[in-house]
DRENPA-3360 file (N, C-alpha, C; in nm, 2 decimals, always signed):
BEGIN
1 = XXXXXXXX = -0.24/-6.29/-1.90/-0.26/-6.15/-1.95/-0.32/-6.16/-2.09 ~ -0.39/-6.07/-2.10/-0.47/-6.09/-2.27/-0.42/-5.98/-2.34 ~ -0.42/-6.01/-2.50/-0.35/-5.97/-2.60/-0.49/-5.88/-2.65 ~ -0.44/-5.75/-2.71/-0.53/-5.71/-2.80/-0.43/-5.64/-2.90 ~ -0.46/-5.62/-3.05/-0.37/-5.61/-3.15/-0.49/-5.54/-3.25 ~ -0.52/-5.40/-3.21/-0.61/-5.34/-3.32/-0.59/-5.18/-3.36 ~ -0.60/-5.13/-3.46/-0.55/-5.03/-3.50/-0.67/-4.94/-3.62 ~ -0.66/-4.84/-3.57/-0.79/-4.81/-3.67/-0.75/-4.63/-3.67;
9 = XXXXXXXX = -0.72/-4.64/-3.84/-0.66/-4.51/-3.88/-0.72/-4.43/-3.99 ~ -0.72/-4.32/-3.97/-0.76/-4.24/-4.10/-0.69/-4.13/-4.20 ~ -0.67/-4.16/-4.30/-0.53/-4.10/-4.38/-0.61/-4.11/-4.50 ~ -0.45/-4.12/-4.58/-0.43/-4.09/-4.71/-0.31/-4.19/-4.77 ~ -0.36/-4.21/-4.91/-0.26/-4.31/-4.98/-0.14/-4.25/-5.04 ~ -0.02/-4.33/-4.99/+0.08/-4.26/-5.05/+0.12/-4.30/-5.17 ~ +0.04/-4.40/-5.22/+0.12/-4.44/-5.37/-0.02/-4.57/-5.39 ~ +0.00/-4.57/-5.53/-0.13/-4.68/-5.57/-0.13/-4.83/-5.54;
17 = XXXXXXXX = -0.20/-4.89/-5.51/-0.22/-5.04/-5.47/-0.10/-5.10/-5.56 ~ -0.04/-5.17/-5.54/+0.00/-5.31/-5.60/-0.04/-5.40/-5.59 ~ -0.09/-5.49/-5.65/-0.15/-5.64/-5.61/-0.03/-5.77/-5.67 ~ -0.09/-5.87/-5.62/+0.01/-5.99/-5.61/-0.09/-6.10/-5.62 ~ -0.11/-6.19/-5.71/-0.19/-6.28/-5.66/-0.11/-6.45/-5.65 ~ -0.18/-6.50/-5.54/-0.09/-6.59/-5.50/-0.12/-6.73/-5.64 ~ -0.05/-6.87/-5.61/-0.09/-6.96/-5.68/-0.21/-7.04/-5.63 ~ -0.24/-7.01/-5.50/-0.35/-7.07/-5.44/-0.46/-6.99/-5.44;
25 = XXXXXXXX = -0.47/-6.85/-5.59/-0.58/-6.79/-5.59/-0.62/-6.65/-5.50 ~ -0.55/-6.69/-5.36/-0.52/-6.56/-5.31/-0.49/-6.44/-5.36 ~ -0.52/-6.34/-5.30/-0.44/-6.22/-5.35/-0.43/-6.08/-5.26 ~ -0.29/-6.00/-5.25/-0.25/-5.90/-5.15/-0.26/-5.80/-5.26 ~ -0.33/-5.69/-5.15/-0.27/-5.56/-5.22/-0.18/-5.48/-5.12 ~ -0.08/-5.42/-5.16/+0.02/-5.36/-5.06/+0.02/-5.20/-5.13 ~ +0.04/-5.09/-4.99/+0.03/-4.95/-5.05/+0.04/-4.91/-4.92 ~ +0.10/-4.76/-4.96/+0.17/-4.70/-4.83/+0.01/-4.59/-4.83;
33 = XXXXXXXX = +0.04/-4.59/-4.65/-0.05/-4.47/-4.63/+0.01/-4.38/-4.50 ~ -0.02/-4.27/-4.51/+0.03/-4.13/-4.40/-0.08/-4.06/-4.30 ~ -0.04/-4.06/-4.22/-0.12/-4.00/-4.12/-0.11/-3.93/-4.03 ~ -0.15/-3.81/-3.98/-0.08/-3.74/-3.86/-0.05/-3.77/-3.76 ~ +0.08/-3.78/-3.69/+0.11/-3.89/-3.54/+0.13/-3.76/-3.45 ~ +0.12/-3.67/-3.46/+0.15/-3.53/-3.36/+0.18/-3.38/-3.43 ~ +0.17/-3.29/-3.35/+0.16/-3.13/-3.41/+0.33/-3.08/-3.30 ~ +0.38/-3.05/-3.41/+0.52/-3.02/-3.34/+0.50/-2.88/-3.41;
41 = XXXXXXXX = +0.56/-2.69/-3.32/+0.59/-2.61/-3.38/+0.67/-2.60/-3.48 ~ +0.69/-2.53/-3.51/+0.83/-2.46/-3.64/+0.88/-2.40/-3.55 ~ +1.00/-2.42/-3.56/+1.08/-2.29/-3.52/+1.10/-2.19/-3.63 ~ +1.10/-2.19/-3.73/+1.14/-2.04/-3.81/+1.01/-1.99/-3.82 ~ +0.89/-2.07/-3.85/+0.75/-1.96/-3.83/+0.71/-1.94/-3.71 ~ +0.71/-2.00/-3.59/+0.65/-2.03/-3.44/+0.48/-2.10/-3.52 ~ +0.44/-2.14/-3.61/+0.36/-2.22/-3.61/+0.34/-2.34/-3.58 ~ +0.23/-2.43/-3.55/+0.21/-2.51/-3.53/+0.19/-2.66/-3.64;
49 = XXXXXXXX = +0.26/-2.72/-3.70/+0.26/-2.83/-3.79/+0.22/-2.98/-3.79 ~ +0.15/-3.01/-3.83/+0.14/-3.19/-3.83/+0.26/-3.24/-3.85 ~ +0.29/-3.35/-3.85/+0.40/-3.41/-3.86/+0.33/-3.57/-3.91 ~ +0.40/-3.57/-4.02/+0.32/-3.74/-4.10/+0.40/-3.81/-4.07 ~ +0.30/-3.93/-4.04/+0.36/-4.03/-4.01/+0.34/-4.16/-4.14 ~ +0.47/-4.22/-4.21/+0.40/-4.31/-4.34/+0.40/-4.44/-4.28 ~ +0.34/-4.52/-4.31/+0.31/-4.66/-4.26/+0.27/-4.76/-4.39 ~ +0.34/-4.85/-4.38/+0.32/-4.96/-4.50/+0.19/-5.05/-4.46;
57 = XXXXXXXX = +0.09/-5.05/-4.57/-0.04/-5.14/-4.56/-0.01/-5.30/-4.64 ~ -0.13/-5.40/-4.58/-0.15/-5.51/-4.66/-0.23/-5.57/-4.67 ~ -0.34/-5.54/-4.73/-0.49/-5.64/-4.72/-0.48/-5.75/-4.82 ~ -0.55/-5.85/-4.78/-0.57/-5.99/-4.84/-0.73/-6.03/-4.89 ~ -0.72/-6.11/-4.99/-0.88/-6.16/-5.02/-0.86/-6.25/-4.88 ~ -0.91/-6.27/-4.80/-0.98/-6.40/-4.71/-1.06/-6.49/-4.73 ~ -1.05/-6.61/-4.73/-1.14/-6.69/-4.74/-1.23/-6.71/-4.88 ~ -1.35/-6.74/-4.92/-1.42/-6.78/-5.02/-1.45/-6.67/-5.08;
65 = XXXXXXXX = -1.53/-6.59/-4.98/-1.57/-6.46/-5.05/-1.47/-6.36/-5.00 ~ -1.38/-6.35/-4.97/-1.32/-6.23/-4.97/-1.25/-6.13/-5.08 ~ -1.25/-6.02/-5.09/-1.25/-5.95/-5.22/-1.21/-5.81/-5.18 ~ -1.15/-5.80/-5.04/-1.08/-5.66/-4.92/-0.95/-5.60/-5.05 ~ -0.86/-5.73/-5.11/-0.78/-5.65/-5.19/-0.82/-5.62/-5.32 ~ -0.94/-5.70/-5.39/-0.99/-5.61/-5.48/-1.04/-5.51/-5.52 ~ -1.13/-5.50/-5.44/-1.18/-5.38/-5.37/-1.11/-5.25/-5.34 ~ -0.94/-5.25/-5.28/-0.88/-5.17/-5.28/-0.78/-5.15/-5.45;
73 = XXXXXXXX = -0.79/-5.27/-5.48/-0.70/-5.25/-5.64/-0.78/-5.14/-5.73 ~ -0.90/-5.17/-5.74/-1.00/-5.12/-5.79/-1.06/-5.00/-5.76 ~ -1.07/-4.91/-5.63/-1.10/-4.82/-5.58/-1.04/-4.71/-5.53 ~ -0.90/-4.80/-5.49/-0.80/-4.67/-5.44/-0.69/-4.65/-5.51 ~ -0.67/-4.48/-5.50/-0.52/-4.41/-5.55/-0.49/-4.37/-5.41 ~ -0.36/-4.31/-5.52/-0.25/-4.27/-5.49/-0.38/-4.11/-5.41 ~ -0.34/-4.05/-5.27/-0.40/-3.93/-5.25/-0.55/-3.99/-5.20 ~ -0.60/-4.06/-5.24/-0.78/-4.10/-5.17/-0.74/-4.10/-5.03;
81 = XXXXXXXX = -0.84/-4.06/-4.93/-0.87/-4.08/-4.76/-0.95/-4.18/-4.79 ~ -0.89/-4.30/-4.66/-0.97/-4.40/-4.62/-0.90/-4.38/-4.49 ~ -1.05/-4.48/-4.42/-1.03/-4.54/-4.33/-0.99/-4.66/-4.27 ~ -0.92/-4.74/-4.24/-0.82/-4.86/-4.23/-0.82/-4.92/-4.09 ~ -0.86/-5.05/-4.08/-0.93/-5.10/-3.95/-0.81/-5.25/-3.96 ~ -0.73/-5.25/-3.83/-0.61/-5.38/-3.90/-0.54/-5.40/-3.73 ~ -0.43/-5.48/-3.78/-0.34/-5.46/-3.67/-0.23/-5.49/-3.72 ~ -0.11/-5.44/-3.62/+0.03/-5.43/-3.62/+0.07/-5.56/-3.63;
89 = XXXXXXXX = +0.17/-5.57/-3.74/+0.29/-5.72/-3.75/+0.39/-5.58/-3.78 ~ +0.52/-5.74/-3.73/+0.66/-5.69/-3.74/+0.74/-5.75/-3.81 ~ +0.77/-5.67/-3.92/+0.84/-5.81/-3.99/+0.99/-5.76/-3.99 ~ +1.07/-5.89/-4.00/+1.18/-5.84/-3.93/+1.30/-5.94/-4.05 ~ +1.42/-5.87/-4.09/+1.49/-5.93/-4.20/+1.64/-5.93/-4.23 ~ +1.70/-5.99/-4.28/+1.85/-5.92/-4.29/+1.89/-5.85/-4.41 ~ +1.92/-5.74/-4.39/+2.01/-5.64/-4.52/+2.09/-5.70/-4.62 ~ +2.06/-5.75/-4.74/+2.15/-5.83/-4.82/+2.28/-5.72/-4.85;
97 = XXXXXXXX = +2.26/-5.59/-4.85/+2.42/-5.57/-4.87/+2.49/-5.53/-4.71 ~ +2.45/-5.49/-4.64/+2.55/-5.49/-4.52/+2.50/-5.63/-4.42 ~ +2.39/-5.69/-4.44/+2.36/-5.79/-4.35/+2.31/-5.79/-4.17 ~ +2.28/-5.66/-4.17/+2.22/-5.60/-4.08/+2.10/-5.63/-4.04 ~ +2.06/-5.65/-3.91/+1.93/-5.66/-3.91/+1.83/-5.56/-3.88 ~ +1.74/-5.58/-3.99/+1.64/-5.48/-4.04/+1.48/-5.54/-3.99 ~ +1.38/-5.40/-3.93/+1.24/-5.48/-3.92/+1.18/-5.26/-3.94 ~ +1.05/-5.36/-3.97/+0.95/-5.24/-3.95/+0.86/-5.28/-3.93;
105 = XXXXXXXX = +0.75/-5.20/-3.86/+0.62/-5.25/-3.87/+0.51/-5.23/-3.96 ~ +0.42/-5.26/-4.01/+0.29/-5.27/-4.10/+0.18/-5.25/-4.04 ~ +0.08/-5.26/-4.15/-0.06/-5.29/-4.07/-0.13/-5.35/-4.13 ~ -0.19/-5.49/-4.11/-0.27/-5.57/-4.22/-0.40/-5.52/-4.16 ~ -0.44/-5.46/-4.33/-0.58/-5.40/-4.28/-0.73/-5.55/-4.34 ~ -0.77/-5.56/-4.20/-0.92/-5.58/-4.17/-1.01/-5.57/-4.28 ~ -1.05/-5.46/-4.25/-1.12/-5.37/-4.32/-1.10/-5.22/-4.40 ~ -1.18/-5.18/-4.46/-1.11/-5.08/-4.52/-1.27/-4.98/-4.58;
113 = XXXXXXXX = -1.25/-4.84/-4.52/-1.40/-4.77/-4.59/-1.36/-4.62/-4.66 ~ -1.40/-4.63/-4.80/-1.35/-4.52/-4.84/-1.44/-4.37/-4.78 ~ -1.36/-4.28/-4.78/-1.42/-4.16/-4.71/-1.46/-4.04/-4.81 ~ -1.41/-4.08/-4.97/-1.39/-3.90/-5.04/-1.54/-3.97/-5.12 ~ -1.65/-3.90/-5.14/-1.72/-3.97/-5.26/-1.60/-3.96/-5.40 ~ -1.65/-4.05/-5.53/-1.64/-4.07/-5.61/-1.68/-3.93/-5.69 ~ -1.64/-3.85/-5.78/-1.70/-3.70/-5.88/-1.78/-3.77/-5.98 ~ -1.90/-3.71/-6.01/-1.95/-3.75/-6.13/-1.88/-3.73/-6.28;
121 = XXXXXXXX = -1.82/-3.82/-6.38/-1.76/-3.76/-6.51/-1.61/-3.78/-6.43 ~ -1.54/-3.80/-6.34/-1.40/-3.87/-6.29/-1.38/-4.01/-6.25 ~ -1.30/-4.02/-6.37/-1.23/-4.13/-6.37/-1.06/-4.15/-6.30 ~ -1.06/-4.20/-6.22/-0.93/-4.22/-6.18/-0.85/-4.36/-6.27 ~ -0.88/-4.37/-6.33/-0.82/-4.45/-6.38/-0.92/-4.59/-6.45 ~ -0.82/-4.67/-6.58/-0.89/-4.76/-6.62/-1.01/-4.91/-6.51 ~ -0.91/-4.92/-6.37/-1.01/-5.02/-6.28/-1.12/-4.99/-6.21 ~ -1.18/-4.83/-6.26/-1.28/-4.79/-6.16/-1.42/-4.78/-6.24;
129 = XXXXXXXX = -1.46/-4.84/-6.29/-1.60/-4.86/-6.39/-1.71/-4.87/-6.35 ~ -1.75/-4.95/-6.19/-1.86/-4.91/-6.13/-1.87/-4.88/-5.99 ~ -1.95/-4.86/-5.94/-1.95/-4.82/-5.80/-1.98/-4.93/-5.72 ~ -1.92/-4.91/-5.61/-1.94/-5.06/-5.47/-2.05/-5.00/-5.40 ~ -2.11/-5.03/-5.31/-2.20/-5.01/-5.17/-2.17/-4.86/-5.13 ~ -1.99/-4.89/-5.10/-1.96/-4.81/-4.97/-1.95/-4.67/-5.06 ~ -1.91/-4.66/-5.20/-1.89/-4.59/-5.28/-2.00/-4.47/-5.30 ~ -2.13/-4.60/-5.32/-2.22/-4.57/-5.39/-2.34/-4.45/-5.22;
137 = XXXXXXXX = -2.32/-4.52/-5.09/-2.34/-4.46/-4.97/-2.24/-4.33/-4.96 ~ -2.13/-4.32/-5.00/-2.10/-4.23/-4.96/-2.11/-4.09/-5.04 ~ -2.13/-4.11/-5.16/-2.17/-4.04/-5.24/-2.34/-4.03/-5.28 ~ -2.42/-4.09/-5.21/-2.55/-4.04/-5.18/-2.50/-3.96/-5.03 ~ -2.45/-3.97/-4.99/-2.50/-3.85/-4.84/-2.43/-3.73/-4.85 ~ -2.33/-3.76/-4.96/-2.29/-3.59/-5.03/-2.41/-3.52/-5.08 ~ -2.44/-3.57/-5.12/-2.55/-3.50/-5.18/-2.65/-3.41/-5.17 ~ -2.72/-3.31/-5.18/-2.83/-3.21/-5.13/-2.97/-3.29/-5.08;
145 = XXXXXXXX = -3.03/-3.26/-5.02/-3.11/-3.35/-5.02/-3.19/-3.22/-4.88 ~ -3.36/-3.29/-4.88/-3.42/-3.21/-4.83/-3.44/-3.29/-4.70 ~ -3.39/-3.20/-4.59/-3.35/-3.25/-4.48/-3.46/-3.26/-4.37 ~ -3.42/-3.37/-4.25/-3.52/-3.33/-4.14/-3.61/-3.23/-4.14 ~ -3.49/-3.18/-4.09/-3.52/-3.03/-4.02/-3.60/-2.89/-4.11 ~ -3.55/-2.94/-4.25/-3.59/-2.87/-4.37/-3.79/-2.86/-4.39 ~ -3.81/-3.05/-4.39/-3.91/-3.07/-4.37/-3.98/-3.04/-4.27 ~ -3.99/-3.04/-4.14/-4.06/-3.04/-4.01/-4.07/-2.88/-4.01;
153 = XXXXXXXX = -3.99/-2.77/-4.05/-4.02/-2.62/-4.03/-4.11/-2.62/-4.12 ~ -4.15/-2.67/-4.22/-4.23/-2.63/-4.33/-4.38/-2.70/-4.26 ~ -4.39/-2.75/-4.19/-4.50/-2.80/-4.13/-4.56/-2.75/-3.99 ~ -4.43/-2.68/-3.93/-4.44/-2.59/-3.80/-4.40/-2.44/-3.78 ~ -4.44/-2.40/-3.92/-4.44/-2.31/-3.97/-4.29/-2.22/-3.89 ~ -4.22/-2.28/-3.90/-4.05/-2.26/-3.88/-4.01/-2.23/-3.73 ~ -4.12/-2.25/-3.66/-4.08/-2.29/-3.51/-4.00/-2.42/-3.45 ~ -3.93/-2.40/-3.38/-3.89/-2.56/-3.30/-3.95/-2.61/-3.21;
161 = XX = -3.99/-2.73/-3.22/-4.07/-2.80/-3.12/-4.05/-2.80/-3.00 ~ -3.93/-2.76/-2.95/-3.88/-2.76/-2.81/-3.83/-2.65/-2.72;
% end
C-alpha cells in the first residue's frame, strides 16, 4: 500500500517566527498558523461562522542552500497570509507534571509563498530591509498596469474579437 503525506494550506500567522539555530549550522523557524476547518451556525444569531482551526508550523534550512527558515524569520508576522506546502508529523511526549501522555500534530512546511504584497513606506519590523522574488512578484501584480484587454480594445476600436 503506498504512503502519501502532503498538506497544502492557506491562512494566517498566529504569532511571529521563532528561530533556533542548530550547532551544525542548521536552523528551524517555528510559528503557529489558523485556518478555517468548517462553517458551523450560531445559535444565538442563526448565522453562519468559520470556525479556526490553529496548527503548529516548522520549517528548516535544508541542505547547502536552503534558506525556507530564513526567509520566513525575515518576512513573516504575526497576521501575514501565506501559503504552506508540508506534511503531517506527530509528535508525541510525556506531561512532566501529571505524566500523561501527550501528542499533537504539526506541519513541517516544504515550502512556503507569501500571499499579501509588502506596502510601500511599511515596515514590519527591523528583519524586513529588502524584498525576495516572491515578494517582489507579488507586489508587481498588485499593481495597475495596462492590461490585455485594455490594450487590444484600443486597437479594435472596443469590439471583441469573438
Amino acid at each position: 500500500m503506498a504512503n502519501f503525506n502532503k498538506v497544502i494550506l492557506i491562512g494566517r500567522l498566529t504569532r511571529d517566527p521563532e528561530c533556533r539555530t542548530f550547532a551544525n549550522g542548521g536552523k528551524v523557524a517555528k510559528f503557529g498558523f489558523a485556518t478555517s476547518s468548517n462553517r458551523k451556525k450560531n445559535a444565538q444569531t442563526g448565522q453562519w461562522e468559520d470556525e479556526p482551526m490553529f496548527i503548529d508550523c516548522e520549517a528548516f534550512n535544508r541542505g547547502e542552500n536552503g534558506t525556507l527558515a530564513n526567509i520566513i524569520e525575515q518576512y513573516c508576522r504575526k497576521g501575514n497570509q501565506i501559503c504552506i506546502e508540508g506534511r503531517l508529523k506527530l509528535e508525541q511526549w510525556d506531561d512532566k507534571t501529571t505524566g500523561a501522555k501527550r501528542s499533537k500534530h504539526l506541519i513541517v512546511v516544504d515550502t512556503m509563498q507569501l500571499l499579501e504584497p509588502k506596502q510601500d513606506g511599511q515596515a514590519n519590523g527591523p528583519r524586513q530591509q529588502s524584498s525576495t522574488p516572491s515578494t517582489q512578484m507579488s507586489h508587481s501584480a498588485s499593481e495597475p498596469n495596462e492590461s490585455y484587454d485594455d490594450q487590444h480594445q484600443e486597437k479594435s476600436g472596443g469590439e471583441i474579437p469573438f
